[in-house]
Structure formats: C-alpha cells, structure tokens
C-alpha positions in Angstrom: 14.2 48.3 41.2 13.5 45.8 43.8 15.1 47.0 47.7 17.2 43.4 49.1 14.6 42.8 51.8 12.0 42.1 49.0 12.6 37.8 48.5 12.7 37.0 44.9 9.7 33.8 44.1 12.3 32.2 42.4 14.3 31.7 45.1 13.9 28.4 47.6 15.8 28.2 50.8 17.1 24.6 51.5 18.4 23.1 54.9 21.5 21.8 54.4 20.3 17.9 54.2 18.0 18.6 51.5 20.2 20.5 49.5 22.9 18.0 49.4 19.6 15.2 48.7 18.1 18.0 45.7 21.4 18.3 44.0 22.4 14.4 44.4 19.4 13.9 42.1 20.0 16.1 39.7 23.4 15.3 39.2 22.1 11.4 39.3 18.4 10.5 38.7 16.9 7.7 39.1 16.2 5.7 36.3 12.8 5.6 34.5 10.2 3.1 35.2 7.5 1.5 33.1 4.8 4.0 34.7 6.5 6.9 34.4 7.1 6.1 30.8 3.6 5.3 30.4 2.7 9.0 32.0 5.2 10.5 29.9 3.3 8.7 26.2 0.0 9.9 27.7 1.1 13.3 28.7 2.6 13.6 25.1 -0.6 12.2 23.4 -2.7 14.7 25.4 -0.7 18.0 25.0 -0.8 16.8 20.8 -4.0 16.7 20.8 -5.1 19.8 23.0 -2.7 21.8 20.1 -3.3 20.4 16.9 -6.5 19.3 17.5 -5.7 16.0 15.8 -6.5 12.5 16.7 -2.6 10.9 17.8 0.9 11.9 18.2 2.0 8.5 16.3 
C-alpha cells in the first residue's frame, strides 16, 4: 500500500490560471483544421498498416 507522501504519476498539479485555461478546452475545443485532419488520415493510415500489414485503410 502506497504511504500519502508517495505522489501518484498520474497526478498533475495545476496553477490556478492553467487549470481554469486546461478545463476551458476541454469543456470547448477548438475546432479542427485542415492539417490536423490531414495528420489525423495519415496517423490512421499508418497505425492500419503497422497492424494488419496491409496496404490502405480505405
């Protein structure tokens, strides 16, 4: 059993500011844009690839 003085690594300690900014953007993130999309299809293509060993997702 872990004593309380032993931090857990899934735990972050924000400043006030950045807490209100962190949870601001969950609750409302920004919308997409064209290169993010773009990074999103290649990062889908890639991880098909790397598991199936095929050549395309589509």
């Amino acid at each position: 059993m872990a004593t309380p003085d032993i931090e857990s690594p899934d735990r972050t300690d924000l400043k006030q500011i950045d807490h209100a900014h962190f949870f601001e953007a969950m609750d409302s993130p920004p919308l997409l844009t064209e290169a993010l999309r773009s990074a999103f299809r290649r990062a889908k293509t890639w991880s098909f690839q790397r598991n199936t060993g095929l050549g395309s997702a589509d």
